[in-house]
Backbone as XML, in Angstrom:
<?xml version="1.0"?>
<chain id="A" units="angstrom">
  <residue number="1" name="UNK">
    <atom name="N" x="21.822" y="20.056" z="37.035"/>
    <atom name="CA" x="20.470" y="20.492" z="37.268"/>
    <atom name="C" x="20.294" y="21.964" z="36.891"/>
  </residue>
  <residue number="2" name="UNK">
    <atom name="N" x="21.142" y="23.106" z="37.244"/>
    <atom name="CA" x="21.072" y="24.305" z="36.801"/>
    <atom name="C" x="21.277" y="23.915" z="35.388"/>
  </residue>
  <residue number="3" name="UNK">
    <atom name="N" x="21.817" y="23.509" z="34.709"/>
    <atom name="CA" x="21.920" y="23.668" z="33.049"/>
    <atom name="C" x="20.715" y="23.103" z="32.485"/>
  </residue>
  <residue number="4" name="UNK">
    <atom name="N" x="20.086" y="22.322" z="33.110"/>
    <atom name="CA" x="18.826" y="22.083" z="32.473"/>
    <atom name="C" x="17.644" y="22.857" z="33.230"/>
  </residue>
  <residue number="5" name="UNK">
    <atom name="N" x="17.793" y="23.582" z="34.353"/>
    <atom name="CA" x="16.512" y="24.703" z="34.415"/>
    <atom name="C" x="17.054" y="26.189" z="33.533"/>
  </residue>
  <residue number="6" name="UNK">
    <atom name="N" x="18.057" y="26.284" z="33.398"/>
    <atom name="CA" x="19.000" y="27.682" z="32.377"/>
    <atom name="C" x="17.852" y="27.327" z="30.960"/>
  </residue>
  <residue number="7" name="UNK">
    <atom name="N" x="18.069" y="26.028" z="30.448"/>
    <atom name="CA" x="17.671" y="26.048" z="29.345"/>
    <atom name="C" x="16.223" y="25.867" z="28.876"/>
  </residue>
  <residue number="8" name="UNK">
    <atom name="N" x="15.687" y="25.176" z="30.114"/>
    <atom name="CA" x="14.028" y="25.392" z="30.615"/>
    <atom name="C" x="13.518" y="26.705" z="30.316"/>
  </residue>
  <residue number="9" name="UNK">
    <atom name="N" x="14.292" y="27.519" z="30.690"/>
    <atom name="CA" x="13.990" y="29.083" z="31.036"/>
    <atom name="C" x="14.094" y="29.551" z="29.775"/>
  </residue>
  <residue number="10" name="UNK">
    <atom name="N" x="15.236" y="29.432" z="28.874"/>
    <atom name="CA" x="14.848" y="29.860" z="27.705"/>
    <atom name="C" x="14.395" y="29.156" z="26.464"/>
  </residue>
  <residue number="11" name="UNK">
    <atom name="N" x="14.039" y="28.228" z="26.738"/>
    <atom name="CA" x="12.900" y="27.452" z="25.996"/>
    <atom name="C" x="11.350" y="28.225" z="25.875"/>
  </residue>
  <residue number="12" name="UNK">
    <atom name="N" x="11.334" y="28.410" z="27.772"/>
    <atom name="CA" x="9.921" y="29.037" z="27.950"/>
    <atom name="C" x="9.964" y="30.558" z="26.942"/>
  </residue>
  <residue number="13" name="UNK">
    <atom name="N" x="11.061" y="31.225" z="27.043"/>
    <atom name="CA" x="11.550" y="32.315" z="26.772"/>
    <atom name="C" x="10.824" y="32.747" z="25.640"/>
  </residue>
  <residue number="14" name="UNK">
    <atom name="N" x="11.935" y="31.395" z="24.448"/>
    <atom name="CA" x="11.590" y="31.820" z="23.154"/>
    <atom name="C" x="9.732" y="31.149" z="22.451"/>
  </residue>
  <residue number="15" name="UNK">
    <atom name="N" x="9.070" y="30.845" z="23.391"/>
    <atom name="CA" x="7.521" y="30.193" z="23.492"/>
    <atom name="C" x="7.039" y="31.253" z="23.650"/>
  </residue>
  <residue number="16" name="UNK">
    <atom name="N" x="7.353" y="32.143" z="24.639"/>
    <atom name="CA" x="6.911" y="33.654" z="24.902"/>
    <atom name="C" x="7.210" y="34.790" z="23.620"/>
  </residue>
  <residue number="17" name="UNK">
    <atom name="N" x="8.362" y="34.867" z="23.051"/>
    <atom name="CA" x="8.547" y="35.761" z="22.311"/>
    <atom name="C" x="7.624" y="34.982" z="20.989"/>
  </residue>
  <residue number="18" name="UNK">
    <atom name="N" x="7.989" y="33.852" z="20.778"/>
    <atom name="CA" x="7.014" y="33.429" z="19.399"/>
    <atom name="C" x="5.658" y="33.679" z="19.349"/>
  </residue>
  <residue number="19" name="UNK">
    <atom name="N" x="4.709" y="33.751" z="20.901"/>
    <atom name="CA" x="3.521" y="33.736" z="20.782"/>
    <atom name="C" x="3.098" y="35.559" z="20.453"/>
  </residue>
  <residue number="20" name="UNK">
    <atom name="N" x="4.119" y="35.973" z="20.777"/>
    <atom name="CA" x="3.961" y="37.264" z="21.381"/>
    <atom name="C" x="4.018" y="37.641" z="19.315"/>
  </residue>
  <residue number="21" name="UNK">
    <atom name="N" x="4.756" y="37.303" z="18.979"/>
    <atom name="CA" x="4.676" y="37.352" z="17.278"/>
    <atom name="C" x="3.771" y="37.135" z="16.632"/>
  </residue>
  <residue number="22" name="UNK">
    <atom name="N" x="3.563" y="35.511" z="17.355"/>
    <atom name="CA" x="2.387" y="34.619" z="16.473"/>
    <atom name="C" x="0.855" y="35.015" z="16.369"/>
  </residue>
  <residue number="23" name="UNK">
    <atom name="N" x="0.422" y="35.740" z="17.535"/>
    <atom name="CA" x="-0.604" y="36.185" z="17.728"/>
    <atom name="C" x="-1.183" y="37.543" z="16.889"/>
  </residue>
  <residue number="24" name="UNK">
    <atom name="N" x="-0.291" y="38.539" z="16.396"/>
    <atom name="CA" x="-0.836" y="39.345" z="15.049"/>
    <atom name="C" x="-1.015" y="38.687" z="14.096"/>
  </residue>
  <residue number="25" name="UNK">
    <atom name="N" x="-0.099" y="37.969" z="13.568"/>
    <atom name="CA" x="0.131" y="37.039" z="12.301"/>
    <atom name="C" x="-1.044" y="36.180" z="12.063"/>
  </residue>
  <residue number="26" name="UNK">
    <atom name="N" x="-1.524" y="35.439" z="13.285"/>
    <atom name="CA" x="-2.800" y="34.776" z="13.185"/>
    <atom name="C" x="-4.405" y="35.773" z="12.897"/>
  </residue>
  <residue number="27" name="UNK">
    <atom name="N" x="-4.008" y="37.012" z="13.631"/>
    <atom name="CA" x="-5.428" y="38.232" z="13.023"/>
    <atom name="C" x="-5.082" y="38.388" z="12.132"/>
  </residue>
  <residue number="28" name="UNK">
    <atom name="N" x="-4.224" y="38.609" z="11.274"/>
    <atom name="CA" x="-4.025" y="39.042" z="10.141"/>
    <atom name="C" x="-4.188" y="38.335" z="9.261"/>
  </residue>
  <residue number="29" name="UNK">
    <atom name="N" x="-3.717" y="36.976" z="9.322"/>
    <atom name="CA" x="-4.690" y="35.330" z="8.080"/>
    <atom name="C" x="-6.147" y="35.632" z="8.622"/>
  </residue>
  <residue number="30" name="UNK">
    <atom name="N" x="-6.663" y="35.726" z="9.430"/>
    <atom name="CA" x="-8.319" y="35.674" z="10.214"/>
    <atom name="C" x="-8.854" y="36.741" z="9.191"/>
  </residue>
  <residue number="31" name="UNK">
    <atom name="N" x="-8.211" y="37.963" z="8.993"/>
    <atom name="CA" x="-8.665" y="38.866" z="8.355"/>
    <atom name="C" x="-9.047" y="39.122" z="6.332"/>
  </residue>
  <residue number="32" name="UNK">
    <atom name="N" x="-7.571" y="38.463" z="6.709"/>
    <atom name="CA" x="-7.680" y="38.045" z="4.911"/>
    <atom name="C" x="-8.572" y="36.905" z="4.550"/>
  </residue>
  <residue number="33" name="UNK">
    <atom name="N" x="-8.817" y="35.559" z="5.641"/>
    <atom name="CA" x="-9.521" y="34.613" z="5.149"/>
    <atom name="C" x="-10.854" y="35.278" z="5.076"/>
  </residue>
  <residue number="34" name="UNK">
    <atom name="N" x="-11.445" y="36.118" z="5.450"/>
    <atom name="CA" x="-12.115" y="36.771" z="5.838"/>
    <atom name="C" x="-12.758" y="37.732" z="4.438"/>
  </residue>
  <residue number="35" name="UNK">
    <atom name="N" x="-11.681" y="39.007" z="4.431"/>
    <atom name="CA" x="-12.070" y="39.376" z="3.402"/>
    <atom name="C" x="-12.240" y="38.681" z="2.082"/>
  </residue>
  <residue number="36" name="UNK">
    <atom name="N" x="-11.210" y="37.853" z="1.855"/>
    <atom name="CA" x="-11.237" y="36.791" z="0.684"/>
    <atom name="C" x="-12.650" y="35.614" z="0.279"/>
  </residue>
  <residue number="37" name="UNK">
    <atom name="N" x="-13.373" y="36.041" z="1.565"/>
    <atom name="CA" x="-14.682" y="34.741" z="1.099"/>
    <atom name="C" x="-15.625" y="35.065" z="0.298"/>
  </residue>
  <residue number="38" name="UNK">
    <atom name="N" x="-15.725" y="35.999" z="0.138"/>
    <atom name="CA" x="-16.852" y="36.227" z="-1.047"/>
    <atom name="C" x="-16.560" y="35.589" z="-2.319"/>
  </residue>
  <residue number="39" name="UNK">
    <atom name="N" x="-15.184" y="36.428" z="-2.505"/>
    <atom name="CA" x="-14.906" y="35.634" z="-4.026"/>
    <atom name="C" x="-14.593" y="34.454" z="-4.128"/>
  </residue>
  <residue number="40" name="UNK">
    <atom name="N" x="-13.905" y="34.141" z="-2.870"/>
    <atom name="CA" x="-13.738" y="32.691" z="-2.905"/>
    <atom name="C" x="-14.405" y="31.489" z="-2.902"/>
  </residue>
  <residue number="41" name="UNK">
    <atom name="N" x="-16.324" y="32.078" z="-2.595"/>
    <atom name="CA" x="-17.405" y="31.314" z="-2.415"/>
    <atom name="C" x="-17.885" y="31.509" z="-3.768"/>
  </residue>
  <residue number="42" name="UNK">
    <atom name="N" x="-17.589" y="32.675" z="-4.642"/>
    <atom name="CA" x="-18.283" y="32.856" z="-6.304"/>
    <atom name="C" x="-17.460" y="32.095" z="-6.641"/>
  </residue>
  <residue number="43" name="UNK">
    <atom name="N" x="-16.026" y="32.183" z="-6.568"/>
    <atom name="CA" x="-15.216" y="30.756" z="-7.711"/>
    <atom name="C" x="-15.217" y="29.398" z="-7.288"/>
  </residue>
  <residue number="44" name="UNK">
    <atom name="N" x="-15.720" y="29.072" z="-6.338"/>
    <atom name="CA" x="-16.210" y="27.894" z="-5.885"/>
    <atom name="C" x="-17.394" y="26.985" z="-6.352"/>
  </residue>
  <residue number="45" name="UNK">
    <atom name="N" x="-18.408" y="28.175" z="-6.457"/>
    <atom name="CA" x="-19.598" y="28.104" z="-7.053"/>
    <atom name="C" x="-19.668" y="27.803" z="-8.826"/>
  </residue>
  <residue number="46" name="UNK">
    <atom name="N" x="-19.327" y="28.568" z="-9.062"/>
    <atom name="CA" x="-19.347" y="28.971" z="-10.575"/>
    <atom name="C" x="-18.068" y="27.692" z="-11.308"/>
  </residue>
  <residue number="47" name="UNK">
    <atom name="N" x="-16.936" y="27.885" z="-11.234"/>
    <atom name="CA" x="-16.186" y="27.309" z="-11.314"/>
    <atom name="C" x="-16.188" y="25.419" z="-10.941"/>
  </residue>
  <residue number="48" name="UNK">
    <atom name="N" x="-16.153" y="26.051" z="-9.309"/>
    <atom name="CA" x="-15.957" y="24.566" z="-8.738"/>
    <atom name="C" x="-16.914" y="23.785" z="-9.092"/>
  </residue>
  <residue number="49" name="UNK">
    <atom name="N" x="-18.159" y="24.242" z="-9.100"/>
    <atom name="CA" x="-19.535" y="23.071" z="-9.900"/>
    <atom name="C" x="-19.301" y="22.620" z="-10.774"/>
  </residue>
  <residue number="50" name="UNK">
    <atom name="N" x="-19.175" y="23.368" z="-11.818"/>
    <atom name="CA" x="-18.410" y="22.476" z="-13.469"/>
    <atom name="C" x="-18.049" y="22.038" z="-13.212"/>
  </residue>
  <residue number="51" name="UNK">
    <atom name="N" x="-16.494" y="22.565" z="-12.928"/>
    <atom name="CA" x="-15.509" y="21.233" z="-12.959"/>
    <atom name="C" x="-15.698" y="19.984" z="-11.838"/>
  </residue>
  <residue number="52" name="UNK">
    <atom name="N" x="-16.638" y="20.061" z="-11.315"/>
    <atom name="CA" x="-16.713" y="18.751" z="-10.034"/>
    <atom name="C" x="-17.827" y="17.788" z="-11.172"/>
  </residue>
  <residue number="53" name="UNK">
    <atom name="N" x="-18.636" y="18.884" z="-11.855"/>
    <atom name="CA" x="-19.611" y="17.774" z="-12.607"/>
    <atom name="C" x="-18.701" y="17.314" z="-13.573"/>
  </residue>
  <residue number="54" name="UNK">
    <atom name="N" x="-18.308" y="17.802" z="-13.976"/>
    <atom name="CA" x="-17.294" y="17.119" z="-15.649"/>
    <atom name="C" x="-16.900" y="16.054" z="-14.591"/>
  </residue>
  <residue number="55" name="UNK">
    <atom name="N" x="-15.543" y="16.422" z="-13.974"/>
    <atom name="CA" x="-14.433" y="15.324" z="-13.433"/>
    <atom name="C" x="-15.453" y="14.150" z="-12.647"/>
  </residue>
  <residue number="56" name="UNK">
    <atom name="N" x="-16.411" y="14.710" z="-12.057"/>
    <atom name="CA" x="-17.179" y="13.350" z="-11.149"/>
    <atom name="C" x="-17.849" y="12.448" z="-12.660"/>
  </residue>
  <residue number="57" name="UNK">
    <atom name="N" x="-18.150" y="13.097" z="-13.740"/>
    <atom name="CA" x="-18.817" y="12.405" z="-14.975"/>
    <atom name="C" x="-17.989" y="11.099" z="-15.418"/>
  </residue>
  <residue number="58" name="UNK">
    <atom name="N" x="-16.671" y="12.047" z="-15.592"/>
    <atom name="CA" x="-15.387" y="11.104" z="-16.518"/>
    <atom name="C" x="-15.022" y="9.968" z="-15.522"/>
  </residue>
  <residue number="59" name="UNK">
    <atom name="N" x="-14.610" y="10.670" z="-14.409"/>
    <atom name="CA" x="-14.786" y="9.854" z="-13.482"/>
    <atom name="C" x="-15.378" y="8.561" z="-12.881"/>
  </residue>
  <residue number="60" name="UNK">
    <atom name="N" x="-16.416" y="8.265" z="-12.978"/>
    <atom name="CA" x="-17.642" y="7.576" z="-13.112"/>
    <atom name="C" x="-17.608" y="6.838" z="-14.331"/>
  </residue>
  <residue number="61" name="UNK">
    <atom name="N" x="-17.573" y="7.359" z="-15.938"/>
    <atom name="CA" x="-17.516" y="6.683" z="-17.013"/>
    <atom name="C" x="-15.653" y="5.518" z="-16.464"/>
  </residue>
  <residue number="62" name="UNK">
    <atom name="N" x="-15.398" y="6.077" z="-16.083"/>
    <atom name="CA" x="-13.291" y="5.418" z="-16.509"/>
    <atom name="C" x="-13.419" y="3.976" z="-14.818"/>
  </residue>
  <residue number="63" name="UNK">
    <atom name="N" x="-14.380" y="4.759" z="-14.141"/>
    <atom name="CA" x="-14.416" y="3.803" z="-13.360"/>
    <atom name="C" x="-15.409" y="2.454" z="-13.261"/>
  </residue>
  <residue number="64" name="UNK">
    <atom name="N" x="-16.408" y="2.846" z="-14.278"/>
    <atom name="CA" x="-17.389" y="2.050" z="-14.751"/>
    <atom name="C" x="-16.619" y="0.453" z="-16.120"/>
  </residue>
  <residue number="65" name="UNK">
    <atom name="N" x="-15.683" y="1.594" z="-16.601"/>
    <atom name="CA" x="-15.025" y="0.942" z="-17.974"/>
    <atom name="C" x="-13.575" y="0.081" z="-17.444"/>
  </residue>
  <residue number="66" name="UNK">
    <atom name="N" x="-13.415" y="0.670" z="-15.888"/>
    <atom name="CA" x="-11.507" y="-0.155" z="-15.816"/>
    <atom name="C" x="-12.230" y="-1.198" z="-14.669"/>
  </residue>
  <residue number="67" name="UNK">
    <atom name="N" x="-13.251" y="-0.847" z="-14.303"/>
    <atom name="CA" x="-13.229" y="-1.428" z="-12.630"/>
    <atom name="C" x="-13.359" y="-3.192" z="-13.042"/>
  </residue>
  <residue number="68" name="UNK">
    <atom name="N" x="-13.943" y="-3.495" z="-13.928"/>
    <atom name="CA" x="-13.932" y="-5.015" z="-14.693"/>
    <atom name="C" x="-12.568" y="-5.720" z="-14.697"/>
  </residue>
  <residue number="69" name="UNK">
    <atom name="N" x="-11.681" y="-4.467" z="-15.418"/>
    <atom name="CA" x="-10.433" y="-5.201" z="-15.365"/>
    <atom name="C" x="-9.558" y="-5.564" z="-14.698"/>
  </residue>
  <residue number="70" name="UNK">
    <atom name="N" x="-9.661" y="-4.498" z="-13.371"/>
    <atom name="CA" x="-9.205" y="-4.474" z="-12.375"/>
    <atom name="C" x="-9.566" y="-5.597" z="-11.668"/>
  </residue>
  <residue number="71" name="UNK">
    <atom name="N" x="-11.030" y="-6.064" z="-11.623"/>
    <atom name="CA" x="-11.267" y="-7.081" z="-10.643"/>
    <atom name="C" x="-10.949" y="-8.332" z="-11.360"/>
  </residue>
  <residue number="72" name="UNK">
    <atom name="N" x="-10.622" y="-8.395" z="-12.388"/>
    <atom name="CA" x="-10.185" y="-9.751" z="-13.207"/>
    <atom name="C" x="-8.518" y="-9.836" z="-12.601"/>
  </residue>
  <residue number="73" name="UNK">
    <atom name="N" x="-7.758" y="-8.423" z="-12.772"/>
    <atom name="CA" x="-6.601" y="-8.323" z="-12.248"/>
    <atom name="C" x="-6.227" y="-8.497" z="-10.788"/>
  </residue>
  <residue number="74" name="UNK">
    <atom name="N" x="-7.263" y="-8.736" z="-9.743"/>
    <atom name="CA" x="-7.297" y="-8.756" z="-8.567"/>
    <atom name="C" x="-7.738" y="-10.235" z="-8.445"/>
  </residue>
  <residue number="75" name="UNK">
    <atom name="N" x="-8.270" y="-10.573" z="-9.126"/>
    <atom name="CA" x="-8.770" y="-11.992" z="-8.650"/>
    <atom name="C" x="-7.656" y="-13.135" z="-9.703"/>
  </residue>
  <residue number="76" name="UNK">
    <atom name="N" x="-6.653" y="-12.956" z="-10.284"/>
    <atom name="CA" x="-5.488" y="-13.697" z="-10.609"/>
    <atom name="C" x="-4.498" y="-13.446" z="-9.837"/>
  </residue>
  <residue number="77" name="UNK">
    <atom name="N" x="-4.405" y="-11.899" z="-9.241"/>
    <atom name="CA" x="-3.501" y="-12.240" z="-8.051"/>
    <atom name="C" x="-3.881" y="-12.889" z="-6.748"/>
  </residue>
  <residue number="78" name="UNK">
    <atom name="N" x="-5.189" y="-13.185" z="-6.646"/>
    <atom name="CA" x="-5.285" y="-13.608" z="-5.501"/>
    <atom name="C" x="-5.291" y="-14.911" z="-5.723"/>
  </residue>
  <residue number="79" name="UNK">
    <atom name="N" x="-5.509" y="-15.646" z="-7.020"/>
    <atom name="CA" x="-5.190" y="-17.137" z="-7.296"/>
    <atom name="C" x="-3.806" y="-17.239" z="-6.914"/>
  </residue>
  <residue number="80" name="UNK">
    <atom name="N" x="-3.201" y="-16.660" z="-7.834"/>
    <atom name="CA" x="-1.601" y="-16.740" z="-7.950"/>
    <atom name="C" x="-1.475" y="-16.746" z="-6.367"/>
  </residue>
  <residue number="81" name="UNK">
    <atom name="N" x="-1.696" y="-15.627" z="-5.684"/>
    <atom name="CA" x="-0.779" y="-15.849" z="-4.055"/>
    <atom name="C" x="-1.530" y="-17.062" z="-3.504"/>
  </residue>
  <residue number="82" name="UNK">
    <atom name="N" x="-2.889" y="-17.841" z="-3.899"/>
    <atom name="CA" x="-3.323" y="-19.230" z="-3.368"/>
    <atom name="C" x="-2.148" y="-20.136" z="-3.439"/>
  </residue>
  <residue number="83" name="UNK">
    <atom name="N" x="-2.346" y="-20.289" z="-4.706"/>
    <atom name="CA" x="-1.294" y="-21.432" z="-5.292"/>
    <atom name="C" x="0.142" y="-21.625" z="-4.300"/>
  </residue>
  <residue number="84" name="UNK">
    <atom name="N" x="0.708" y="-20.245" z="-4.521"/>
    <atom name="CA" x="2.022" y="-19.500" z="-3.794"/>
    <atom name="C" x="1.955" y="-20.594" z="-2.318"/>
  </residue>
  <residue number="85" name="UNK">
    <atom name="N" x="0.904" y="-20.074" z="-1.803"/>
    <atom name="CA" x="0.594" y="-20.285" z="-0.469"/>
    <atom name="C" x="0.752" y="-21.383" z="-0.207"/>
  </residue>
  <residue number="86" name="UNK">
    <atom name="N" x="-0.026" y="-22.501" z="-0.695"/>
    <atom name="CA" x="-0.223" y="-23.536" z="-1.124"/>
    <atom name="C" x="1.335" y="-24.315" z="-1.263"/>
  </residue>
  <residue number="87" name="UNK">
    <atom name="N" x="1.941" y="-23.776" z="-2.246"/>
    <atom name="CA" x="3.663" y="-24.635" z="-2.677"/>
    <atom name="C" x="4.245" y="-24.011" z="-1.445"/>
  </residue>
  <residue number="88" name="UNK">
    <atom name="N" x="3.989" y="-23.071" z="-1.020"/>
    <atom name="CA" x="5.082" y="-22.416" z="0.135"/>
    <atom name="C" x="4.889" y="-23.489" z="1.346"/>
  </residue>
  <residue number="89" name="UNK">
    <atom name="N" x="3.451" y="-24.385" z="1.718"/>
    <atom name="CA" x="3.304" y="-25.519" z="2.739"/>
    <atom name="C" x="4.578" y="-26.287" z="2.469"/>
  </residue>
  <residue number="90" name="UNK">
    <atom name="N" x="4.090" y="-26.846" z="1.117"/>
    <atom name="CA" x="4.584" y="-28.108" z="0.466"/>
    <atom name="C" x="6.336" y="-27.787" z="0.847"/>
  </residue>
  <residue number="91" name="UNK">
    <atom name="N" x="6.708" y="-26.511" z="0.355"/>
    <atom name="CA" x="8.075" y="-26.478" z="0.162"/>
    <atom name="C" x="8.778" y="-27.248" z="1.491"/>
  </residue>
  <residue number="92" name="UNK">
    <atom name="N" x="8.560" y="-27.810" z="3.378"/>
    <atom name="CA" x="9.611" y="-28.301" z="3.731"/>
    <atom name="C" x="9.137" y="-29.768" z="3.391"/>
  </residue>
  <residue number="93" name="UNK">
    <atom name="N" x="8.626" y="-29.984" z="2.268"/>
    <atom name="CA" x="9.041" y="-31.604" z="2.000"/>
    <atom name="C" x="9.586" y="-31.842" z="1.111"/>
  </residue>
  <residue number="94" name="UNK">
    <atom name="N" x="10.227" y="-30.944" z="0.018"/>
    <atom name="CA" x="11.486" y="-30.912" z="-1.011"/>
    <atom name="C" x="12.615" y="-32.304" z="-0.299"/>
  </residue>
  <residue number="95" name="UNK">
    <atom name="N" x="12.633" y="-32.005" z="0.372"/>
    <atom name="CA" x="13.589" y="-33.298" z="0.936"/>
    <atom name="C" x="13.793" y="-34.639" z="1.105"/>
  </residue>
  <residue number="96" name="UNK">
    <atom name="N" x="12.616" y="-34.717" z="1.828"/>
    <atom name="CA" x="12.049" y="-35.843" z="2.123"/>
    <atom name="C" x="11.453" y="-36.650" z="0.323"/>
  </residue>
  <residue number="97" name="UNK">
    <atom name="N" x="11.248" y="-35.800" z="-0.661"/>
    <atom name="CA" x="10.964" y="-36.087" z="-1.335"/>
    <atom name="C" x="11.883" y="-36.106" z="-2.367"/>
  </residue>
  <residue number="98" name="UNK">
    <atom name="N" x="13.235" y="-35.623" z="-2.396"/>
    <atom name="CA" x="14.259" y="-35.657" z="-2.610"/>
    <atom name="C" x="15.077" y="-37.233" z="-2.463"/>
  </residue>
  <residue number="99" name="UNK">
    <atom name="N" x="14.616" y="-37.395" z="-1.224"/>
    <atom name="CA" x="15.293" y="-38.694" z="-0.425"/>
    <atom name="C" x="14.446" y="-39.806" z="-0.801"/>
  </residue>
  <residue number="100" name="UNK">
    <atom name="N" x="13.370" y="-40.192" z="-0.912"/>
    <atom name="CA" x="12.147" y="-40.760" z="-1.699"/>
    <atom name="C" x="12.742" y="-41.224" z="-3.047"/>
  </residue>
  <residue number="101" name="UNK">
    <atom name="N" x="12.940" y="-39.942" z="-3.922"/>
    <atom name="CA" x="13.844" y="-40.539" z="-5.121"/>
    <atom name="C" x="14.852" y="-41.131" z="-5.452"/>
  </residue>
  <residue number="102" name="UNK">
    <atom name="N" x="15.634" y="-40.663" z="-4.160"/>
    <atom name="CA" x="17.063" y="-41.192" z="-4.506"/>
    <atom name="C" x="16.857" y="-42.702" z="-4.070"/>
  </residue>
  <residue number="103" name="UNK">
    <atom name="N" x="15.984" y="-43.392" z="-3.144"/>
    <atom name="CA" x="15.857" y="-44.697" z="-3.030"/>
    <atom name="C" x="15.239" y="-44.917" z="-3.811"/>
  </residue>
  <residue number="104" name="UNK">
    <atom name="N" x="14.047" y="-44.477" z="-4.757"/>
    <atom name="CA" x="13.521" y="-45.046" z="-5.542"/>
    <atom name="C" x="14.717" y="-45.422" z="-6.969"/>
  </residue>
  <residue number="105" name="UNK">
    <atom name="N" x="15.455" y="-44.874" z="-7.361"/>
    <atom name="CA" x="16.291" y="-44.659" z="-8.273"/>
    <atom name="C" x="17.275" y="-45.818" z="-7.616"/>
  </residue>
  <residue number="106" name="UNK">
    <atom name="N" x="17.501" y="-46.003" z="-6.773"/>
    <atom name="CA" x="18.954" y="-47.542" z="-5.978"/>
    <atom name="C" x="18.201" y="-48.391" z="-6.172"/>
  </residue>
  <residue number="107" name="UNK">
    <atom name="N" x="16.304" y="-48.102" z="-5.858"/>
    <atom name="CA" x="15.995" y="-49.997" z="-5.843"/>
    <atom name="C" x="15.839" y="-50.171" z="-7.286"/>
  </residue>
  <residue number="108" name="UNK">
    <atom name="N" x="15.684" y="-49.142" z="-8.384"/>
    <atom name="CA" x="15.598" y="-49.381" z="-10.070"/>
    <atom name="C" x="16.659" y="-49.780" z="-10.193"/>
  </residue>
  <residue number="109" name="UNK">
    <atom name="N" x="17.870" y="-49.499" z="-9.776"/>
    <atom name="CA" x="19.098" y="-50.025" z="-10.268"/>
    <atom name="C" x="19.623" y="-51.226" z="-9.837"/>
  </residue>
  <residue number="110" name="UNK">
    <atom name="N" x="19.215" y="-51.388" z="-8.749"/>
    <atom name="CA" x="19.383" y="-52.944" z="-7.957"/>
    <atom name="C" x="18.645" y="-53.736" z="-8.375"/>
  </residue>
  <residue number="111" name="UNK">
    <atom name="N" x="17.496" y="-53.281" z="-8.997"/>
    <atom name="CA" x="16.610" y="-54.486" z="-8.948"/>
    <atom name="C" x="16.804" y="-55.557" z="-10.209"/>
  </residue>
  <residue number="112" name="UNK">
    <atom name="N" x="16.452" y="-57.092" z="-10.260"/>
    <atom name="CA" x="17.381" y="-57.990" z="-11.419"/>
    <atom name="C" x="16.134" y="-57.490" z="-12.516"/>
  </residue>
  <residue number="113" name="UNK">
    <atom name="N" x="17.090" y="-57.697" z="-14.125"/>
    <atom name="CA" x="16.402" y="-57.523" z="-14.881"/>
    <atom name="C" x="15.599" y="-58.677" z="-14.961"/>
  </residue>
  <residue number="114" name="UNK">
    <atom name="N" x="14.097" y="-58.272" z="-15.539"/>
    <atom name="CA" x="13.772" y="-60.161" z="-15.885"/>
    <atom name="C" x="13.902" y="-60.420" z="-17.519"/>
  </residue>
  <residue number="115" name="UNK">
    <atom name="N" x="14.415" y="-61.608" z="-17.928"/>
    <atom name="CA" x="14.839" y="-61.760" z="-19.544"/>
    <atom name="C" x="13.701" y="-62.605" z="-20.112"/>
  </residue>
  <residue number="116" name="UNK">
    <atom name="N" x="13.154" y="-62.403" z="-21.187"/>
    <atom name="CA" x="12.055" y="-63.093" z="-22.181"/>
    <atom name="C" x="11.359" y="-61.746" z="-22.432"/>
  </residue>
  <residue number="117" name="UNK">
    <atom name="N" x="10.075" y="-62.503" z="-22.561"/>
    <atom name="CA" x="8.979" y="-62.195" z="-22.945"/>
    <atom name="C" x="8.471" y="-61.383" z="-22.060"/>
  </residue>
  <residue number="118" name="UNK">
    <atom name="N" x="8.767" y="-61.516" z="-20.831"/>
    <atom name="CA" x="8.172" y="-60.910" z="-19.176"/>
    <atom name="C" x="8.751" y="-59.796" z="-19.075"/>
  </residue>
  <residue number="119" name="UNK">
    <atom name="N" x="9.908" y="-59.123" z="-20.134"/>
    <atom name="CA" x="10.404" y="-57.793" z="-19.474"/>
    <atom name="C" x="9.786" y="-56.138" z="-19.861"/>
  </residue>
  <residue number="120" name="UNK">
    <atom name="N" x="9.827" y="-55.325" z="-18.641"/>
    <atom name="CA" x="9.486" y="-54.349" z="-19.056"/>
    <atom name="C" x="9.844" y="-53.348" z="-20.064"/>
  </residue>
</chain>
């Protein structure tokens, strides 16, 4: 119990010395974000508009021109995993249908040939 309030204590310790750090460090980003907004609101402006109109343009054209193919490509996978789905039921009767053949195949071989005209 003392070794875990010892280390309580300097847990709290080093929470104290970090804040005691952390707290200039945080005025000092406050200050720079600060001084930094002007220009950072002109290259936002100036800058960031263009390029949001270009990229939202191309953007728009590439998504206008793929989105067709995509949904052709989305709607064969979703056949394909039907189907999937579908044989994945079927698959526990491999057996049974397995076993189906193999009697069908004993009564072909057992069964008498018929001779003339009458045979298959």
């Amino acid at each position: 119990m003392l070794t875990f309030l010892l280390f309580s204590l300097f847990a709290l310790a080093a929470l104290a010395v970090g804040g005691v750090f952390a707290l200039p460090l945080l005025v000092i980003g406050a200050v720079i974000w600060l001084v930094t907004l002007p220009f950072r609101l002109l290259f936002g402006f100036v800058f960031g508009g263009l390029f949001r109109l270009v990229f939202g343009i191309v953007g728009a054209l590439l998504g206008v021109v793929l989105a067709p193919i995509i949904m052709i490509v989305v709607a064969v996978g979703l056949v394909g995993a039907l189907v999937a789905g579908l044989l994945s039921l079927l698959a526990p009767l491999i057996p049974v249908a397995l076993l189906l053949l193999l009697g069908w195949g004993i009564y072909k071989l057992s069964r008498p040939r018929a001779s003339g005209l009458a045979s298959e």
